[in-house]
SERO-4910 file (N, C-alpha, C, O; in steps of 0.05 Angstrom, whole numbers):
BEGIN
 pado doro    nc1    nc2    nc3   cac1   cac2   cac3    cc1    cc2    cc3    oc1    oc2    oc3
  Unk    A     -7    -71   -313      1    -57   -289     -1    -76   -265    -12    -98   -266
  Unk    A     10    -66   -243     14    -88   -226     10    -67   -194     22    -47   -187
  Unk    A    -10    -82   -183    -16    -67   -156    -14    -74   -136    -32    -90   -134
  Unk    A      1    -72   -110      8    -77    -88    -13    -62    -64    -14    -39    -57
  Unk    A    -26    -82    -57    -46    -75    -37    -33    -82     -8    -27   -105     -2
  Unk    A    -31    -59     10    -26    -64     37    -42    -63     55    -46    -39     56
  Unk    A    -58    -74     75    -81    -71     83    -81    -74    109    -77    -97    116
  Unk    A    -85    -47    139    -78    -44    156   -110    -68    172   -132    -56    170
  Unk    A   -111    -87    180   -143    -96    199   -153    -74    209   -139    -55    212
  Unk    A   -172    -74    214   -186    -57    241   -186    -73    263   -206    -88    263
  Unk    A   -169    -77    287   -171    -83    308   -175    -71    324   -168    -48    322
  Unk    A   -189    -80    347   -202    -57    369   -172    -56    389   -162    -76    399
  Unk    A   -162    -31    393   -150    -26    414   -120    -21    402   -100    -17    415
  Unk    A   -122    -23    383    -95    -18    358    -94     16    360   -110     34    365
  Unk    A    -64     10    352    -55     41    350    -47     48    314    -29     37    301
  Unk    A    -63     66    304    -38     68    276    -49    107    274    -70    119    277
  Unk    A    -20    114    269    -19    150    275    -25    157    242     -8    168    228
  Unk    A    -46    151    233    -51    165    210    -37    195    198    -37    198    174
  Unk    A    -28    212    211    -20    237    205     11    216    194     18    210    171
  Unk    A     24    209    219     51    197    208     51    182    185     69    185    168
  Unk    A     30    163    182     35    144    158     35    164    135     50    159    116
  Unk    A     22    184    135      9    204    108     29    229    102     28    242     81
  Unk    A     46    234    122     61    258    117     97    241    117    116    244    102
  Unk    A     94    226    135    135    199    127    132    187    120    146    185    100
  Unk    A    108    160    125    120    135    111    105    133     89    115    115     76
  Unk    A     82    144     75     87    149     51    104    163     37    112    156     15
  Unk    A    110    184     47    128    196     36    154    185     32    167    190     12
  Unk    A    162    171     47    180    151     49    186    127     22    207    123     12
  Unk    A    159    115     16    154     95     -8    147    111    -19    164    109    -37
  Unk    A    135    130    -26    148    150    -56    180    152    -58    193    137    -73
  Unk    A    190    166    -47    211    166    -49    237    143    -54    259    150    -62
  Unk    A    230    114    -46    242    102    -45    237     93    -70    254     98    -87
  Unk    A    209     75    -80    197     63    -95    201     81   -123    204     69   -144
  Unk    A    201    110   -121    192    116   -145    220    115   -167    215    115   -191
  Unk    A    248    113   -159    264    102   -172    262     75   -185    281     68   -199
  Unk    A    246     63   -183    244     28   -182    217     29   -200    215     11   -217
  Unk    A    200     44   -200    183     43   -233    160     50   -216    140     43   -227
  Unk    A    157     59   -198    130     64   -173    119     82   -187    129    104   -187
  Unk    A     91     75   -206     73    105   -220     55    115   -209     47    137   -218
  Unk    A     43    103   -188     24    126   -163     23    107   -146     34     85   -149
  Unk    A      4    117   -122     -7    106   -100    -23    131    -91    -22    155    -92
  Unk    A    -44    105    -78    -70    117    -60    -75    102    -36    -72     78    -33
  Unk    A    -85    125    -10    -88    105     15   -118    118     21   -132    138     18
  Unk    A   -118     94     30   -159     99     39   -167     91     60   -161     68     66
  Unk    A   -186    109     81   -189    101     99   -217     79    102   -239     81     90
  Unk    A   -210     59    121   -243     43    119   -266     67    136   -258     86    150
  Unk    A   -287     62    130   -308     78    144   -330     55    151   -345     54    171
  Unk    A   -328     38    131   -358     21    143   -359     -8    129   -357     -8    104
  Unk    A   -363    -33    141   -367    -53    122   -390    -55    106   -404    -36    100
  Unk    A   -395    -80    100   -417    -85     74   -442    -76     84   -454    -66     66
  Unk    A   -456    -74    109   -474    -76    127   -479    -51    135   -462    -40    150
  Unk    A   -505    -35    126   -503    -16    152   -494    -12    175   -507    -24    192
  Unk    A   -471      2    185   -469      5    214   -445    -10    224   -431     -4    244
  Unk    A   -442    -32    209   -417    -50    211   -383    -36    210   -371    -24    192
  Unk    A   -377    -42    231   -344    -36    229   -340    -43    202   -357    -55    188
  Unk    A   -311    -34    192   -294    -28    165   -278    -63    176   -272    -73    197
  Unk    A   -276    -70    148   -253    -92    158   -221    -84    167   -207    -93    185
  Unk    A   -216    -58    141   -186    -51    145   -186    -21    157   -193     -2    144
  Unk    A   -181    -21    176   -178      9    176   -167     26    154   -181     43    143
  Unk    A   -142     19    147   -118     34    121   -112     22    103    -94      6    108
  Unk    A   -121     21     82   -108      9     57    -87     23     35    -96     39     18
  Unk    A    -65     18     35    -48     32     13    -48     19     -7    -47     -5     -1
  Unk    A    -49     21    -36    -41      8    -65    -18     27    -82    -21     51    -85
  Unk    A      0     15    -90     13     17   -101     12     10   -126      4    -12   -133
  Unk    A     21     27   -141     22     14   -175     49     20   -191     61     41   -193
  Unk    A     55     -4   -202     74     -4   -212     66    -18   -242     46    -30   -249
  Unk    A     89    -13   -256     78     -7   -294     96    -46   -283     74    -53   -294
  Unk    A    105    -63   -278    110    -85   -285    119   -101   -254    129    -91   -234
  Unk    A    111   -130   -260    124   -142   -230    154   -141   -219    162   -138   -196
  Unk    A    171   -144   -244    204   -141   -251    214   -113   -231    233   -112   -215
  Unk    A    191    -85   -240    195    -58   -222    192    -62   -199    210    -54   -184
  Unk    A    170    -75   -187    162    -80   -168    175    -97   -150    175    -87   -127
  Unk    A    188   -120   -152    216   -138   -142    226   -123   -134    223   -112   -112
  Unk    A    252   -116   -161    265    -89   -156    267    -68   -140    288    -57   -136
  Unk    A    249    -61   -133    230    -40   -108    240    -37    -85    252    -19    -74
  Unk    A    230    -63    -77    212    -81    -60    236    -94    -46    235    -94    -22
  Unk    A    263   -107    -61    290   -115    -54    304    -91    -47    321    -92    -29
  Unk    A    301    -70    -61    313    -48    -49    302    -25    -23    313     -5    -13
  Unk    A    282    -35    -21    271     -9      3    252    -21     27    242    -11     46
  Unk    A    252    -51     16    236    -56     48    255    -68     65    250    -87     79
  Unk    A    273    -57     62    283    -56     90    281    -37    119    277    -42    142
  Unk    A    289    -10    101    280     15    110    259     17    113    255     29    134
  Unk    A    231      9     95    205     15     93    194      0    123    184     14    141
  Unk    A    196    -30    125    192    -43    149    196    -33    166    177    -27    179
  Unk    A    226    -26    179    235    -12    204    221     11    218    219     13    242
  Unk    A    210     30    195    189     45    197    161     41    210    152     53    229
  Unk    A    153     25    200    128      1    210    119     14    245     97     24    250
  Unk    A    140     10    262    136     12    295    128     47    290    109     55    303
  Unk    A    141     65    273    129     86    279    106     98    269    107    123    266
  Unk    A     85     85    263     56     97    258     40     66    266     17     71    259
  Unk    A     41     40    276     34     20    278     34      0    302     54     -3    316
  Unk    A     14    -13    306     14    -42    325      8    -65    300      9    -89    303
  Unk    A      3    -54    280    -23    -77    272     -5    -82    249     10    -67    236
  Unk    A    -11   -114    248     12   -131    227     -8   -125    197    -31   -133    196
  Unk    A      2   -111    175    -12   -116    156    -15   -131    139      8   -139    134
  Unk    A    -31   -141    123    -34   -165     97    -28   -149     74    -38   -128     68
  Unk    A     -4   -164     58      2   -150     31    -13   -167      9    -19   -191     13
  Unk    A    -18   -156    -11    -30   -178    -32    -23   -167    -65    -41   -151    -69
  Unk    A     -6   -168    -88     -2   -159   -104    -23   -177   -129    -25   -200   -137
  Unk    A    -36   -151   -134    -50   -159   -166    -43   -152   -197    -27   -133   -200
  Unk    A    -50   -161   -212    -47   -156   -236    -78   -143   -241   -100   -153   -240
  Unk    A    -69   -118   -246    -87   -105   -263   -101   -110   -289    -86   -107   -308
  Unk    A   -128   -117   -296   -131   -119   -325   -140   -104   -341   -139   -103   -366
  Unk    A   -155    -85   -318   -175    -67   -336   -172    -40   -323   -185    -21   -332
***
């Protein structure tokens, strides 16, 4: 399996409209992705780093999973275009993508 981690920072003074990300633009990459081999996704909010008391590193993290990298291309060539453009409406904050291979 193959997992696409999107990972919003926690910056102080950043805007991201959690209701919007959770009710369109996921809804959005379901919809787009799930033609393209997309078999779930989960988004999680940060609450706290390693440290008692410590800020979260990411505020929002989404993962995506897809059954192969080939689906995931595929996807990914077809919907982030649309998916990006979206971006300005729940966001300030540039996020880090990182795709893994699942082993276990």
């Amino acid at each position: 399996m193959i997992r696409v981690t999107v990972s919003y920072p926690n910056q102080p003074g950043s805007r991201f409209d959690l209701d919007y990300y959770l009710a369109k633009h996921m809804a959005m990459v379901d919809q787009k992705l799930a033609p393209h081999g997309l078999k779930s996704w989960t988004v999680e909010k940060g609450i706290s780093g390693g440290a008692p008391g410590s800020a979260a590193r990411h505020q929002i993290q989404a993962h995506l999973n897809f059954e192969t990298l080939e689906d995931m291309q595929k996807g990914m060539a077809a919907a982030a275009p649309s998916l990006m453009a979206d971006i300005p409406n729940f966001t300030d904050v540039r996020a880090d993508v990182q795709i893994y291979q699942v082993l276990k």
